[in-house]
C-alpha positions as YAML, in Angstrom:
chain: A
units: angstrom
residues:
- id: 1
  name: UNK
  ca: [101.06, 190.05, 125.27]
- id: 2
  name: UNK
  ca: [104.52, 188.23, 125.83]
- id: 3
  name: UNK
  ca: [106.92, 188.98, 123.53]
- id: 4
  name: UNK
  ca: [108.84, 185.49, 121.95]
- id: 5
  name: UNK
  ca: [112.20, 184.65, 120.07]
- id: 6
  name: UNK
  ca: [112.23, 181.07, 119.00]
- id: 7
  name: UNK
  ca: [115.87, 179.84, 119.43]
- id: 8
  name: UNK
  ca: [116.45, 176.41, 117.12]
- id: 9
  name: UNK
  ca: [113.71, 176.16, 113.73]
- id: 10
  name: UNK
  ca: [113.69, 172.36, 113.46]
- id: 11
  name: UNK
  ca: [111.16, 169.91, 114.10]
- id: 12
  name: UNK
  ca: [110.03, 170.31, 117.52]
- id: 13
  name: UNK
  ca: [111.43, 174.48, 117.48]
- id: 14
  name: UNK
  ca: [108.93, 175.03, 114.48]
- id: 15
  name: UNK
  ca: [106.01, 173.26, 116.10]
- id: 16
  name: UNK
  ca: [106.72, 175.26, 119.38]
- id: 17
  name: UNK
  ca: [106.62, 178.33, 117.00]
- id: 18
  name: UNK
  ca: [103.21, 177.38, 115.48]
- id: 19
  name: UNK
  ca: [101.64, 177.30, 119.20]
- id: 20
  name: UNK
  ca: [103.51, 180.57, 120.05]
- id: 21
  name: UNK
  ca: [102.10, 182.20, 117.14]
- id: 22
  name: UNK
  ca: [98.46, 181.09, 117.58]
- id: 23
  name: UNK
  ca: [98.47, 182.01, 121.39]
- id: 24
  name: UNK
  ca: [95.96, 184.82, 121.99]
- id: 25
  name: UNK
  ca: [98.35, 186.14, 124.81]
- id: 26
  name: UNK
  ca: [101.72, 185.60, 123.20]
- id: 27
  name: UNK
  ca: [103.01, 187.21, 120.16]
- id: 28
  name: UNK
  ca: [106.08, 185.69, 118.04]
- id: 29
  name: UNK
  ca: [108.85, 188.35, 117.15]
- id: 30
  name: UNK
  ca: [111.53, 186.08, 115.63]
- id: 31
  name: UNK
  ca: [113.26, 183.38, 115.24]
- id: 32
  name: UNK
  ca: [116.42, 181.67, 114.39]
- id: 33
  name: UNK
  ca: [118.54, 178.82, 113.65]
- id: 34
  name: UNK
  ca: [122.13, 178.25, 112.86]
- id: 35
  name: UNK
  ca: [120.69, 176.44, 109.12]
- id: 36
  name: UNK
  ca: [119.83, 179.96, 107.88]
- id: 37
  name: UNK
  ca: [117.22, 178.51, 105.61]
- id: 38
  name: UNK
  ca: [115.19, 177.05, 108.53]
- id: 39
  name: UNK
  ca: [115.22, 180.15, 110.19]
- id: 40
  name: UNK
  ca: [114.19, 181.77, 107.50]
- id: 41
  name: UNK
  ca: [111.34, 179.27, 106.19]
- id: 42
  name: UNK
  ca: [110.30, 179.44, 109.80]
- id: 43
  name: UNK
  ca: [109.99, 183.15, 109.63]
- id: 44
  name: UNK
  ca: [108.05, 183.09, 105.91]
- id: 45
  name: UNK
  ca: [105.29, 180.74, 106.98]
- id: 46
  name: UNK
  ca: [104.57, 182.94, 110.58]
- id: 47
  name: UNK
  ca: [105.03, 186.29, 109.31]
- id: 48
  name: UNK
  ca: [107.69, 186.86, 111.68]
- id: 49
  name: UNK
  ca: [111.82, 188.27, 111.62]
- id: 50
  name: UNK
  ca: [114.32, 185.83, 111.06]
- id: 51
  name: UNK
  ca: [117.52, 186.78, 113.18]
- id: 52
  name: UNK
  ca: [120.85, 186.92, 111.97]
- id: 53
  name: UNK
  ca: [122.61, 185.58, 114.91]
- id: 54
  name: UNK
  ca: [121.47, 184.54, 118.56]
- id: 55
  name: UNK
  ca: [122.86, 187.98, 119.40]
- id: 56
  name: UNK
  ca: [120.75, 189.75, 117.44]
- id: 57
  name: UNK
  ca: [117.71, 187.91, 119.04]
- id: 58
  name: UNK
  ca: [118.99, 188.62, 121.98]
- id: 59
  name: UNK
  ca: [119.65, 192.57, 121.83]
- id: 60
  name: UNK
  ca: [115.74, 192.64, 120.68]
- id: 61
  name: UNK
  ca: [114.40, 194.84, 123.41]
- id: 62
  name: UNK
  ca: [110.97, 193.64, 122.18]
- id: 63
  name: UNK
  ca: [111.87, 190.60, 122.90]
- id: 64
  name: UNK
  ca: [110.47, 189.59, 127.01]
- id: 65
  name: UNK
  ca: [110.88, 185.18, 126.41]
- id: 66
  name: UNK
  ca: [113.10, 183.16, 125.15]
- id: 67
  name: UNK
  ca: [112.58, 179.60, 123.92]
- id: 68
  name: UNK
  ca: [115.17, 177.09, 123.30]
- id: 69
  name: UNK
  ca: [114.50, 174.28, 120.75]
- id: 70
  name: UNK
  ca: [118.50, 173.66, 119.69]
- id: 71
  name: UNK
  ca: [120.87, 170.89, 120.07]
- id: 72
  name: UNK
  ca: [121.29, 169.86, 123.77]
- id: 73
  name: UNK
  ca: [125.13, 171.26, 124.35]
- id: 74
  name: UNK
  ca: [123.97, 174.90, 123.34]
- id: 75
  name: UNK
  ca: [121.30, 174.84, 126.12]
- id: 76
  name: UNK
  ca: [123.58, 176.26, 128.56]
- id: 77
  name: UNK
  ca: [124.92, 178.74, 127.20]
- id: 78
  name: UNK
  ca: [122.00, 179.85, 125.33]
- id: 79
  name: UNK
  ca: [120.03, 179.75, 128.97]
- id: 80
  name: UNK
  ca: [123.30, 181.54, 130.25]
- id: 81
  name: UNK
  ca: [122.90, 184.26, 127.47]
- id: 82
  name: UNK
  ca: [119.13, 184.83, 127.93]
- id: 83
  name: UNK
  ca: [119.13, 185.14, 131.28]
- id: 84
  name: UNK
  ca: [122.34, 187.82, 131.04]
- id: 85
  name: UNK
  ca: [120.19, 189.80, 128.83]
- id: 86
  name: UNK
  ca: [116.95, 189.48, 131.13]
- id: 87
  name: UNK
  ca: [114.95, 186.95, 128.88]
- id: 88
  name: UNK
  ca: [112.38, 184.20, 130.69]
- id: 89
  name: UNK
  ca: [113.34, 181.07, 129.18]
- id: 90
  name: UNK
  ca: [111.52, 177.76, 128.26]
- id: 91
  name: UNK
  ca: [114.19, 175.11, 127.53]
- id: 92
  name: UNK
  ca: [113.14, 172.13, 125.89]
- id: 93
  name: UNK
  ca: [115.26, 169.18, 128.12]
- id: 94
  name: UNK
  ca: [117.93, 167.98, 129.23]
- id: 95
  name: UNK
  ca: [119.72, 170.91, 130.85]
- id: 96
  name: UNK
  ca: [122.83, 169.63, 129.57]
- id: 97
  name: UNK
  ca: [124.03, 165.65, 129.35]
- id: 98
  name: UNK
  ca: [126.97, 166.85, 131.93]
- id: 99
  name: UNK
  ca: [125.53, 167.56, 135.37]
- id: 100
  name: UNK
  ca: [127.86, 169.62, 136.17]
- id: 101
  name: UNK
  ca: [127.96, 171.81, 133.69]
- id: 102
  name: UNK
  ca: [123.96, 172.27, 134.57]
- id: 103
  name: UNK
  ca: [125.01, 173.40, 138.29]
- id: 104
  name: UNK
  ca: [127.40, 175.31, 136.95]
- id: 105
  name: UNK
  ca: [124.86, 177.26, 134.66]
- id: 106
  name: UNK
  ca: [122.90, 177.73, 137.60]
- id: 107
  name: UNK
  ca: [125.52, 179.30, 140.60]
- id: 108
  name: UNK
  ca: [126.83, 181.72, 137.39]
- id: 109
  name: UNK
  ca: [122.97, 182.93, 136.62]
- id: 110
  name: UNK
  ca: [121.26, 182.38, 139.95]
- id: 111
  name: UNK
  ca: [122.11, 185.55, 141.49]
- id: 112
  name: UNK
  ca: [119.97, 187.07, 138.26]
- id: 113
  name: UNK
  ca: [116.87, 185.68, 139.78]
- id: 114
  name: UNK
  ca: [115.45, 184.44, 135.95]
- id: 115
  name: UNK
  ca: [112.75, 182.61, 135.27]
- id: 116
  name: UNK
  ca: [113.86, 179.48, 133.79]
- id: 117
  name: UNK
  ca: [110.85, 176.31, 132.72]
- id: 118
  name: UNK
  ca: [112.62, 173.34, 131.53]
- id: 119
  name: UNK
  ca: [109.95, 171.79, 128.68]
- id: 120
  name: UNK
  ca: [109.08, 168.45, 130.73]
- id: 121
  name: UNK
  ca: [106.07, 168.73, 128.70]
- id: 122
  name: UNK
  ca: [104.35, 165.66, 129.75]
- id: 123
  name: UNK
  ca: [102.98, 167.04, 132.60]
- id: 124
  name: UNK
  ca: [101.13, 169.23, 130.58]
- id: 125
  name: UNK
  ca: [99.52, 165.65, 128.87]
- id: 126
  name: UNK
  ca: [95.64, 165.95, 129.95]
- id: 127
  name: UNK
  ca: [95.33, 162.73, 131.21]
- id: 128
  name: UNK
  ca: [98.81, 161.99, 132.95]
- id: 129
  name: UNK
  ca: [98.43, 165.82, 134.62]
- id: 130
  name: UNK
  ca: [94.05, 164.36, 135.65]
- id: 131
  name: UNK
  ca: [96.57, 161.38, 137.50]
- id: 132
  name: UNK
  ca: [98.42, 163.97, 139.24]
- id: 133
  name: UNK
  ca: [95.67, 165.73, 140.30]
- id: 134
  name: UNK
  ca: [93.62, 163.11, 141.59]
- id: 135
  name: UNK
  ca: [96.56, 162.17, 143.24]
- id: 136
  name: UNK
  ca: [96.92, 164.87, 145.08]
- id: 137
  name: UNK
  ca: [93.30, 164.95, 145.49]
- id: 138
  name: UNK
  ca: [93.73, 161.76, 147.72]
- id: 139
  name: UNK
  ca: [91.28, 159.96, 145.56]
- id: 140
  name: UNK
  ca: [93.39, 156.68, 145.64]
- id: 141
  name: UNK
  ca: [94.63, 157.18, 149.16]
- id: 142
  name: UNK
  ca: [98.12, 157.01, 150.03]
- id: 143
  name: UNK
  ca: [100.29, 156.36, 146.92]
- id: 144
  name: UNK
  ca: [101.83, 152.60, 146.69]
- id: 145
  name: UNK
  ca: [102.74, 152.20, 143.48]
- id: 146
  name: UNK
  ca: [103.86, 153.93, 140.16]
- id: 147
  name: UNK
  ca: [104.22, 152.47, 136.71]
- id: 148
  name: UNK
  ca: [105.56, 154.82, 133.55]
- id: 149
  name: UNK
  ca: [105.42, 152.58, 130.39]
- id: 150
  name: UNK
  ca: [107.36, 154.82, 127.79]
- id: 151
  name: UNK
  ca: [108.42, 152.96, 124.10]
- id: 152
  name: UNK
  ca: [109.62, 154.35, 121.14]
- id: 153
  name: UNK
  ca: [107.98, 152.70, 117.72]
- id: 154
  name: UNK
  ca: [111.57, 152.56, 116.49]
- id: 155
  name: UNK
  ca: [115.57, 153.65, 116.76]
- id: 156
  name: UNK
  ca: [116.28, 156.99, 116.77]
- id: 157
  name: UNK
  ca: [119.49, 157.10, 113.69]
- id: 158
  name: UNK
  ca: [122.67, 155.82, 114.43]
- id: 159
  name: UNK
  ca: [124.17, 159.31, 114.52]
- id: 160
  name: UNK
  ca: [121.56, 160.69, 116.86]
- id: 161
  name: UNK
  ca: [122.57, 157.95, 119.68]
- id: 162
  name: UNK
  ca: [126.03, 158.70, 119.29]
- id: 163
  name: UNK
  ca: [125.12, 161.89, 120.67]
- id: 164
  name: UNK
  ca: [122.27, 162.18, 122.83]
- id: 165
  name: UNK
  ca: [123.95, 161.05, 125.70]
- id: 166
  name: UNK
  ca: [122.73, 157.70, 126.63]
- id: 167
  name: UNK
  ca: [118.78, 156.51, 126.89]
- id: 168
  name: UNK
  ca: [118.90, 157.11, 130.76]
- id: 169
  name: UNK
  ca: [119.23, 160.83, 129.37]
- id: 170
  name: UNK
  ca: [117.86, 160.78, 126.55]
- id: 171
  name: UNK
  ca: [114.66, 159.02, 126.72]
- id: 172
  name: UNK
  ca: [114.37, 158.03, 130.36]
- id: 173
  name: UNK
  ca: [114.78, 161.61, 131.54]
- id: 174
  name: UNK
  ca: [110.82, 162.53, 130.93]
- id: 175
  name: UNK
  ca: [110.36, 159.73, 132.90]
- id: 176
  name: UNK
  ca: [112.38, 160.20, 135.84]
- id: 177
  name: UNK
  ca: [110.40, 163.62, 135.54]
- id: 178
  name: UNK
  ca: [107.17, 162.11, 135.64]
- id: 179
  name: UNK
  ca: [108.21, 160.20, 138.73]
- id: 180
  name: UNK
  ca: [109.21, 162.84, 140.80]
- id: 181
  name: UNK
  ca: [105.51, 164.65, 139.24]
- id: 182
  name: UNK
  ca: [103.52, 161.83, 140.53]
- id: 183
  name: UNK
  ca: [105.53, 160.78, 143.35]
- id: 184
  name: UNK
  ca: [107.88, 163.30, 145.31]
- id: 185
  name: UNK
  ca: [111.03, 162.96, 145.82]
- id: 186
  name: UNK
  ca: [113.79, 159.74, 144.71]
- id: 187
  name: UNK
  ca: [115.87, 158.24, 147.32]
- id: 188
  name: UNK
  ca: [116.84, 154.98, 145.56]
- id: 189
  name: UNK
  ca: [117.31, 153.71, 142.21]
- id: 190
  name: UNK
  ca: [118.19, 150.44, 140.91]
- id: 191
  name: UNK
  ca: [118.48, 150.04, 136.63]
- id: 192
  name: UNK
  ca: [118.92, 147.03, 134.43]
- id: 193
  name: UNK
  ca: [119.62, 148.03, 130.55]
- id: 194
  name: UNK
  ca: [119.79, 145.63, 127.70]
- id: 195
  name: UNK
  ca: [120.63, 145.00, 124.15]
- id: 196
  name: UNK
  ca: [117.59, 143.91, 122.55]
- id: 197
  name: UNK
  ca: [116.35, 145.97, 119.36]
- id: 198
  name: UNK
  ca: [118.90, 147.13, 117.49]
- id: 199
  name: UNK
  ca: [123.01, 145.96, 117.58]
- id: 200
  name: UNK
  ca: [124.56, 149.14, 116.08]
- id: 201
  name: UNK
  ca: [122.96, 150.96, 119.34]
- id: 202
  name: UNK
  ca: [125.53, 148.34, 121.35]
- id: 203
  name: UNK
  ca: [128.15, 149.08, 119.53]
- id: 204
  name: UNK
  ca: [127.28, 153.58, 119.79]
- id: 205
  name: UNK
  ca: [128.10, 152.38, 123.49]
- id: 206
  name: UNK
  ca: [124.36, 152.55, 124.59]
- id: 207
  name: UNK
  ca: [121.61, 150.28, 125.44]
- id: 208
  name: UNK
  ca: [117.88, 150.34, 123.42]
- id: 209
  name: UNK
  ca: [116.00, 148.26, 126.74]
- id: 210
  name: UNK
  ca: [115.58, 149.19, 130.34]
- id: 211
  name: UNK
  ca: [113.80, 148.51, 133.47]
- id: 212
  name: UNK
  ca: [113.92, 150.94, 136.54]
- id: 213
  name: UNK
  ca: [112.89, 150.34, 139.82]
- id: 214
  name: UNK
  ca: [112.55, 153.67, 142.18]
- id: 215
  name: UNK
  ca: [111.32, 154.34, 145.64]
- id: 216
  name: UNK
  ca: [110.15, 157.77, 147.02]
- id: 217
  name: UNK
  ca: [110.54, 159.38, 150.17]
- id: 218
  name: UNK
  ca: [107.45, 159.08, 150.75]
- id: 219
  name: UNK
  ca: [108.25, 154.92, 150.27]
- id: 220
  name: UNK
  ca: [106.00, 154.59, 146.96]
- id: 221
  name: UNK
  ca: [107.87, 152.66, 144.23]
- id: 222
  name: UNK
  ca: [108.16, 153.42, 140.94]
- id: 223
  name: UNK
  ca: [108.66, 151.29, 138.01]
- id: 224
  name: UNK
  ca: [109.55, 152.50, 134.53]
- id: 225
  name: UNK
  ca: [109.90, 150.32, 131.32]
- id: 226
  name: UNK
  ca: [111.48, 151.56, 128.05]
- id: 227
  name: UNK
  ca: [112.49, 150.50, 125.01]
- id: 228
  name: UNK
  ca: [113.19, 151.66, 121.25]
- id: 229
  name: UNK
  ca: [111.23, 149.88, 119.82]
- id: 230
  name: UNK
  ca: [107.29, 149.01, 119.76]
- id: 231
  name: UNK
  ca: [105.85, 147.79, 116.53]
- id: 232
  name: UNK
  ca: [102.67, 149.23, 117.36]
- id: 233
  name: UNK
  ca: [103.49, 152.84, 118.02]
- id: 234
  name: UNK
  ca: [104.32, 155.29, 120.42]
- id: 235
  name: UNK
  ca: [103.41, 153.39, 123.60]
- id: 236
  name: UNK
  ca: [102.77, 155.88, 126.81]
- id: 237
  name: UNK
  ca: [101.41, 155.23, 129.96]
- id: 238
  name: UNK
  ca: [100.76, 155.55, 133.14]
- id: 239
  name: UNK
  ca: [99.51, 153.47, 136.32]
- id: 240
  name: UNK
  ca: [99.39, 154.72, 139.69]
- id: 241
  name: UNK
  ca: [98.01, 152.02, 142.56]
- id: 242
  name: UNK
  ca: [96.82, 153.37, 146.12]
- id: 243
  name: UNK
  ca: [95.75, 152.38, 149.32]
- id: 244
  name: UNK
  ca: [91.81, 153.00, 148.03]
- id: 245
  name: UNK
  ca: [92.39, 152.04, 144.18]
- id: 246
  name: UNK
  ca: [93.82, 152.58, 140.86]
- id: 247
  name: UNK
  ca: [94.52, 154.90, 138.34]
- id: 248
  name: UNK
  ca: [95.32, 154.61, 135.03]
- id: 249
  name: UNK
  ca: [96.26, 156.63, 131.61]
- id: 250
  name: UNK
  ca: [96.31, 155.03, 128.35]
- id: 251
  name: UNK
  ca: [97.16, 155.66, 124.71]
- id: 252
  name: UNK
  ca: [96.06, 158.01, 122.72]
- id: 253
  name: UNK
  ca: [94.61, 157.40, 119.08]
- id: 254
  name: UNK
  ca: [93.06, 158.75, 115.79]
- id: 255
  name: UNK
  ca: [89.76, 158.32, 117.25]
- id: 256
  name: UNK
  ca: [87.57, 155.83, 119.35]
- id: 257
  name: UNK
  ca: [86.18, 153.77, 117.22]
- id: 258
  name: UNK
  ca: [86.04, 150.40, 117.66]
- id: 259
  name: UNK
  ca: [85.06, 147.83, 114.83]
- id: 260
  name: UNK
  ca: [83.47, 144.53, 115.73]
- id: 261
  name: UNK
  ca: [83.38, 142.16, 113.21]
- id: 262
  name: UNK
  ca: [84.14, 137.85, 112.09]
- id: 263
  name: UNK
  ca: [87.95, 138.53, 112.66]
- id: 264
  name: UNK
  ca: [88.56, 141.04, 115.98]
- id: 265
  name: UNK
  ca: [86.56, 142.22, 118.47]
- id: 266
  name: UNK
  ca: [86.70, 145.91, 119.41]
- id: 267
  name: UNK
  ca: [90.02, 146.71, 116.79]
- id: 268
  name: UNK
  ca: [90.89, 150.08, 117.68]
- id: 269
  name: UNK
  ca: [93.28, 152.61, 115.23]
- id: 270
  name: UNK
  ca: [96.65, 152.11, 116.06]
- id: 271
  name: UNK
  ca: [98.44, 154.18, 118.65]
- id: 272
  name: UNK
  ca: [99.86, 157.40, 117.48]
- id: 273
  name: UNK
  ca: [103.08, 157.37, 115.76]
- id: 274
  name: UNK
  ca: [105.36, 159.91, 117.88]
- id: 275
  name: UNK
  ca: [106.01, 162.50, 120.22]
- id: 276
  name: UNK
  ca: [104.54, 165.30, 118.35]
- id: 277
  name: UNK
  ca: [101.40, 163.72, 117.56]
- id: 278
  name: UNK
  ca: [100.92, 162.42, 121.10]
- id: 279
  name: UNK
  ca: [101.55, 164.83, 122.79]
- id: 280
  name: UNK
  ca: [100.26, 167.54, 120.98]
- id: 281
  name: UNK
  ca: [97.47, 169.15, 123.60]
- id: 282
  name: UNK
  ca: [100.47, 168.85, 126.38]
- id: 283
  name: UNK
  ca: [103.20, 171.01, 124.22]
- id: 284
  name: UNK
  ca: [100.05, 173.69, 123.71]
- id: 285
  name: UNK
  ca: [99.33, 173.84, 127.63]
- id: 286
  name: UNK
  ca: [103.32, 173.59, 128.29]
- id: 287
  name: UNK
  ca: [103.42, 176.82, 125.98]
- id: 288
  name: UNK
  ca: [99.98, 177.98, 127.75]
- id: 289
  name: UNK
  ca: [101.17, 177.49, 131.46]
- id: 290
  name: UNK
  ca: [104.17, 179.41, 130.62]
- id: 291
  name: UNK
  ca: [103.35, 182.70, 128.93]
- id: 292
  name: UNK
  ca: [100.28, 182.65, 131.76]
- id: 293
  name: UNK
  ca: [102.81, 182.69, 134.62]
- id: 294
  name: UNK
  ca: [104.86, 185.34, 133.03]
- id: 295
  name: UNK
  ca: [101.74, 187.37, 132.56]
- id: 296
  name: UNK
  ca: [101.17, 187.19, 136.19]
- id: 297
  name: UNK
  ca: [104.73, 187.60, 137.37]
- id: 298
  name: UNK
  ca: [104.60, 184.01, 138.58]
- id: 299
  name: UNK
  ca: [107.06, 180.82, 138.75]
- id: 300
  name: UNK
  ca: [106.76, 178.47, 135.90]
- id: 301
  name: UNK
  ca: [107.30, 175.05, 136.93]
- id: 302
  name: UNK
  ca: [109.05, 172.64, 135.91]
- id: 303
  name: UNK
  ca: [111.83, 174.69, 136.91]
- id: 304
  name: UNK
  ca: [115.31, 174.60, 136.72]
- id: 305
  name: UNK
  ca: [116.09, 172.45, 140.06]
- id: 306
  name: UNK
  ca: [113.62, 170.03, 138.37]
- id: 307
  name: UNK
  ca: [115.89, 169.60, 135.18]
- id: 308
  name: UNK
  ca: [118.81, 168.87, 137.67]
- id: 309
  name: UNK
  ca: [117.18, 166.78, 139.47]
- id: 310
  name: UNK
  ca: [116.11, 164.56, 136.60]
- id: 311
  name: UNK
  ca: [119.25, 164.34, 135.25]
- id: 312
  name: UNK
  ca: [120.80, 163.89, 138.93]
- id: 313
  name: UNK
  ca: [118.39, 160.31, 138.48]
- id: 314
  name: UNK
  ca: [119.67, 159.78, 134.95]
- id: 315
  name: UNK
  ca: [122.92, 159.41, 135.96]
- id: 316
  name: UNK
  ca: [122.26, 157.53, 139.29]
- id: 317
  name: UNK
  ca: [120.32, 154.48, 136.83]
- id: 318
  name: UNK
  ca: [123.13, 154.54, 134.68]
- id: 319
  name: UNK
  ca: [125.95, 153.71, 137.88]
- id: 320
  name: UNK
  ca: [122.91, 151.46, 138.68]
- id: 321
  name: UNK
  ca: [123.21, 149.77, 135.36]
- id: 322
  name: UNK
  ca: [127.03, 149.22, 135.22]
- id: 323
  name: UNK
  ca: [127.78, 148.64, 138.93]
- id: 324
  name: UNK
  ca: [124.55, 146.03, 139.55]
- id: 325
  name: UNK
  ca: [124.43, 148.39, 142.78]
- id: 326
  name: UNK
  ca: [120.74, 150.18, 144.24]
- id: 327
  name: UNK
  ca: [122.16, 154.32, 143.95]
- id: 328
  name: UNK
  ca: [121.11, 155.86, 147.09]
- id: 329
  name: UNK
  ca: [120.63, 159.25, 146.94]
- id: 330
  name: UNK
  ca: [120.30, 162.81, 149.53]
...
């Protein structure tokens, strides 16, 4: 059994929690949050300590993994931290907005050896990691073509944009992951980002639209497609197009029925709403892949590098974006 602290007891730290707790080969030991009442709500409903400070998780020689579920400009310090007191660590993304400050992070704990898994958790998604695989597999042939669809049903609040760094960071970031999953390495990038949804997102300083053209060493290209908002739900997917075919992963939903009748022909429930509902079986095998590997003294992966190098592509769209310039890159 792995022995967890839960660092941050909001939304996505609580659900993260709930998985930890109900892993057969993982056992919760506490958590905390800088609210003191989340922590400690967190803590009631799992049966589990609530810590009184990060230290105090920290000094827990019970304690083997760390997981990080807080505000993005305490991840490196709190990686920093866990690693300094020999804690694995799961970090949900980015590293940090500031690549520097990631690279930093890295030279001062590096020498430590840790095992670090940054939460790109849609490669855990059935489906998308079934496109990987059959990938790899060579059932398409040589890999042509990429396409990562990837819109929000709505605005994140006014507040949140103001400080989540830009939707190249932000939002594009799993997606500049999933092209490097599906398709090696990025050499080029070229970004156009709009104002289309919402105005008080122009005037935060960011854009709510954008279309990003990639290629890969290998000389695939890679297109992705976002936006904040999709009146229909949480739209994810993904097409990959080969030398011998195609292969694609769609939406996921309630169920599979289909209805038939004088007015539609095979209506299907609408898309799932969110993050957490769609990706629900990927955040379990994130979880899963990660307590397995430290249970056999293994690498998790997405590692660190992988975090950098998403956010090394993040930043290369958004020069893109401004200059009207292709970003070359290695």
């Amino acid at each position: 059994m792995v022995a967890f602290a839960v660092l941050g007891c909001g939304r996505i730290g609580r659900m993260h929690a709930r998985n930890l707790a109900r892993h057969p080969k993982a056992r919760l030991v506490t958590v905390y949050d800088i609210a003191g009442a989340a922590a400690e709500a967190a803590a009631s409903e799992l049966g589990v300590r609530a810590a009184s400070s990060v230290e105090d998780a920290l000094r827990d020689p019970a304690v083997e993994a760390v997981l990080i579920a807080t505000s993005t400009d305490t991840h490196v310090p709190l990686i920093t931290a866990a690693a300094q007191a020999g804690k694995a660590v799961l970090c949900e993304k980015p590293i940090d907005l500031d690549i520097a400050r990631a690279e930093a992070c890295w030279k001062e704990i590096g020498g430590l050896n840790p095992t670090v898994m940054l939460g790109f958790n849609r490669r855990f998604d059935p489906s998308f990691k079934a496109v990987h695989d059959r990938i790899a597999a060579g059932e398409i042939g040589a890999l042509e073509q990429v396409i990562i669809t990837s819109r929000d049903p709505g605005p994140p609040p006014d507040a949140y944009i103001r400080v989540s760094g830009g939707l190249f960071r932000d939002m594009t970031i799993h997606d500049f992951d999933m092209a490097r999953y599906l398709a090696g390495d990025i050499v080029e990038v070229h970004a156009f980002g709009a104002n289309l949804v919402e105005p008080s997102i122009k005037e935060a300083g960011d854009i709510d639209a954008a279309m990003v053209t990639l290629r890969a060493k290998s000389g695939a290209l890679v297109h992705i497609n976002n936006s904040r908002r999709a009146t229909y739900g949480y739209d994810q997917r993904v097409e990959a197009f080969g030398a011998k075919g195609m292969l694609q992963a769609g939406n996921r939903r309630a169920t599979t029925v289909e209805s038939w009748n004088g007015t539609a022909t095979a209506a299907q429930d609408p898309v799932l709403l969110f993050f957490i509902e769609r990706y629900q079986d990927a955040y379990a095998a994130e979880i899963d892949h990660f307590v397995t590997a430290l249970a056999e003294r293994r690498a998790p992966s997405p590692g660190f590098a992988d975090g950098v190098e998403a956010l090394r592509l993040a930043n290369a769209a958004l020069e893109s974006a401004q200059s009207g310039r292709t970003v070359r890159l290695g």
